[in-house]
Backbone bond lengths (Angstrom), bond angles and torsions (degrees), N, CA, C in turn:
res aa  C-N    CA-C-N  psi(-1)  N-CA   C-N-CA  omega(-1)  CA-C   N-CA-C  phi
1 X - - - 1.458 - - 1.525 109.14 -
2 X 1.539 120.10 128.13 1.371 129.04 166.38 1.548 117.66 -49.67
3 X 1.122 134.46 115.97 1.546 129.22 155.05 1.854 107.21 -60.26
4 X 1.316 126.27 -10.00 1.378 101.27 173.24 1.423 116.53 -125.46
5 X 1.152 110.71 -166.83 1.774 103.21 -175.49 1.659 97.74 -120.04
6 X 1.585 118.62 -9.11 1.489 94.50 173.43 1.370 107.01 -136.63
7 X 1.357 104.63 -161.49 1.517 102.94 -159.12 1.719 98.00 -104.92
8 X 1.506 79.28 158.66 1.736 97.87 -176.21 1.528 118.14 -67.47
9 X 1.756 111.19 -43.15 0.975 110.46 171.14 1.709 143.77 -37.90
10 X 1.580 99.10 -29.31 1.539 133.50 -177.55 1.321 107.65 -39.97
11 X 1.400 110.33 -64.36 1.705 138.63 156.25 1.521 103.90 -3.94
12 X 1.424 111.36 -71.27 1.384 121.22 -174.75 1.401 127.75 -63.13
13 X 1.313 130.60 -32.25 1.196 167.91 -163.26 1.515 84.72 -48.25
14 X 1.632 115.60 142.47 1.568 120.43 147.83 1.590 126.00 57.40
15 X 1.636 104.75 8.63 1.602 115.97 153.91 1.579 80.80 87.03
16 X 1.222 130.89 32.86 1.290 141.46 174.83 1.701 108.42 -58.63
17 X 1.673 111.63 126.50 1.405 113.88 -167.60 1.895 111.61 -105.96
18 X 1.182 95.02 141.80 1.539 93.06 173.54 1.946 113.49 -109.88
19 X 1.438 94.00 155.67 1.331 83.00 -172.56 1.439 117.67 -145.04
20 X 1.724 118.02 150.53 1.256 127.62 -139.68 1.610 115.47 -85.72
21 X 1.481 134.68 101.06 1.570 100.95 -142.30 1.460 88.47 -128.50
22 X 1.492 151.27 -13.87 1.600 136.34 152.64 1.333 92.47 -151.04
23 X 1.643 99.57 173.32 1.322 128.95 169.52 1.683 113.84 -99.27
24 X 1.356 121.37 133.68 1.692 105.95 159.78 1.092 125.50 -168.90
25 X 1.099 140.72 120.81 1.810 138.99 -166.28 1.943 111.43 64.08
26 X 1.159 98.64 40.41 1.328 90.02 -170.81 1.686 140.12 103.09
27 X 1.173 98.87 -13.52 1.638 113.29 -155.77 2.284 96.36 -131.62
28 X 1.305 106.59 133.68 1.195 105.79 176.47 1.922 102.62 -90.89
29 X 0.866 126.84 145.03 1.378 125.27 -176.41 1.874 108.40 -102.50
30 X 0.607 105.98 108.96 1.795 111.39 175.44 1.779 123.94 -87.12
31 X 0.940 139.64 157.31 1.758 129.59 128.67 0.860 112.32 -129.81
32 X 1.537 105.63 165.57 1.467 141.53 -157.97 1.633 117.46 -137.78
33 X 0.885 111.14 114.80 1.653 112.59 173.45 1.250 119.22 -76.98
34 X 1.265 125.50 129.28 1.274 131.62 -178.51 1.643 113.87 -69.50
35 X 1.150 173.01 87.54 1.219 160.20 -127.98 1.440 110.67 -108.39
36 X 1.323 110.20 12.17 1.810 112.88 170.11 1.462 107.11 -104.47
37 X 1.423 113.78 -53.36 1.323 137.41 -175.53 1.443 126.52 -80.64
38 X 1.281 108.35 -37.69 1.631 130.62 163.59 1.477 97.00 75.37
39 X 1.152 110.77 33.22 1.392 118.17 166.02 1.636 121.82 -98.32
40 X 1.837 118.06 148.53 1.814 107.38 -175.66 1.093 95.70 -90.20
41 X 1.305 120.15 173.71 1.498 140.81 162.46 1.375 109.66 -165.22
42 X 1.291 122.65 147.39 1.393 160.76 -152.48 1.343 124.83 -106.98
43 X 0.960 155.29 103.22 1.399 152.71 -125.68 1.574 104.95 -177.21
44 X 1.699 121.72 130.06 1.295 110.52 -164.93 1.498 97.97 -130.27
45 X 2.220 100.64 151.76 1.732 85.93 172.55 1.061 96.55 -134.61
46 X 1.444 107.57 152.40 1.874 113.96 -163.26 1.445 102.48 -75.90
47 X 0.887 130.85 148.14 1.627 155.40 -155.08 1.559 97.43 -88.96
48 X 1.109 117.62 5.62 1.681 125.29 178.22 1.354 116.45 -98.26
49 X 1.380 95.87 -52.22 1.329 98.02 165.11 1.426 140.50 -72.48
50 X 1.592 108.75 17.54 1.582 119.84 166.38 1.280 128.23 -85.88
51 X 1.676 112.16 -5.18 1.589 103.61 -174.93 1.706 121.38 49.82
52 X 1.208 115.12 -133.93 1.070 122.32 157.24 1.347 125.70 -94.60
53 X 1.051 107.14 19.53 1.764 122.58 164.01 1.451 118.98 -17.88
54 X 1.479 120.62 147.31 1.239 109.69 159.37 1.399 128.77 -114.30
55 X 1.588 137.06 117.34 1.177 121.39 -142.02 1.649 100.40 -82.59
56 X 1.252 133.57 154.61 1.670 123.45 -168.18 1.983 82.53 -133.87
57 X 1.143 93.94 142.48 1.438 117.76 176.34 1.639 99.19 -54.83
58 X 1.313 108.24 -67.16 1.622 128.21 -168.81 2.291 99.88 -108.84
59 X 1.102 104.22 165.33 1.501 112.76 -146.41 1.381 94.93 -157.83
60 X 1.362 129.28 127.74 1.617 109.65 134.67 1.461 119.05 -74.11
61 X 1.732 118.18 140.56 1.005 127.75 -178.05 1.931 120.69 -47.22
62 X 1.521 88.51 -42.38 1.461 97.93 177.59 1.594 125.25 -56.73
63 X 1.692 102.24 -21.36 1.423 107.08 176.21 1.938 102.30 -78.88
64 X 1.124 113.43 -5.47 1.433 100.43 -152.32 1.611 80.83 -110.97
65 X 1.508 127.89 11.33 1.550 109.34 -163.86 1.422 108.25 -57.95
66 X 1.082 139.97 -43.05 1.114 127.06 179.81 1.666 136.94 -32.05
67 X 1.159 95.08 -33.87 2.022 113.56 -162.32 1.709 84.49 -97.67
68 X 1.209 96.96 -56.54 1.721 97.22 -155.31 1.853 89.11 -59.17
69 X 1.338 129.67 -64.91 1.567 128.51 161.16 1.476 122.28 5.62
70 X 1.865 86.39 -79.67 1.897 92.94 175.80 0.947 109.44 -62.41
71 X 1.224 151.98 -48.67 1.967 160.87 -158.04 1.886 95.47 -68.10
72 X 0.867 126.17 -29.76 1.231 148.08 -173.33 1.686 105.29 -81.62
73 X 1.242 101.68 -88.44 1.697 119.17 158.92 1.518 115.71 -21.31
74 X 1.643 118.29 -60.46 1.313 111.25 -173.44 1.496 116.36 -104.86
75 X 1.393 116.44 16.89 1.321 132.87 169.57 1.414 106.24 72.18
76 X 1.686 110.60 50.17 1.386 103.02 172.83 1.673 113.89 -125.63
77 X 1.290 107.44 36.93 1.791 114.51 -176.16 1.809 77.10 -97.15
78 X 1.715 102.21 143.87 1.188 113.84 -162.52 1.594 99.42 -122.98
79 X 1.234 138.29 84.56 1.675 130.32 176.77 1.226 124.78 -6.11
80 X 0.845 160.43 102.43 1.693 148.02 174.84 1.430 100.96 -88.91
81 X 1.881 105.58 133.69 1.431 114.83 167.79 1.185 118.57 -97.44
């Protein structure tokens, strides 16, 4: 059974941007607008997996499919009110 009612793909849709909003325990915290629902959600990527990464304030979502995917996948994109 799905924990959500829409699709992941949505995320990607329309050069759709994600964006960079604290740091904490390891994990950078992002959101993402849903572009069906027009709802935020929250999705985090561990600070390990940046290498020498460069962290960008603002993001296209499509670069981030991966995180936002799994967070999605294991039912951990979090609604923001």
């Amino acid at each position: 059974m799905e924990k959500y009612t829409f699709k992941e793909i949505d995320f990607y849709k329309e050069n759709n941007q994600t964006y960079f909003m604290f740091y904490q325990h390891g994990k950078l915290h992002y959101k993402v607008k849903h572009n069906v629902n027009g709802k935020w959600y929250e999705y985090t990527v561990p600070v390990s997996d940046a290498g020498d990464g460069k962290f960008q304030e603002q993001e296209r979502a499509m670069l981030m499919k991966r995180y936002i995917g799994k967070a999605y996948r294991e039912g951990n994109l979090d609604e923001l009110v």
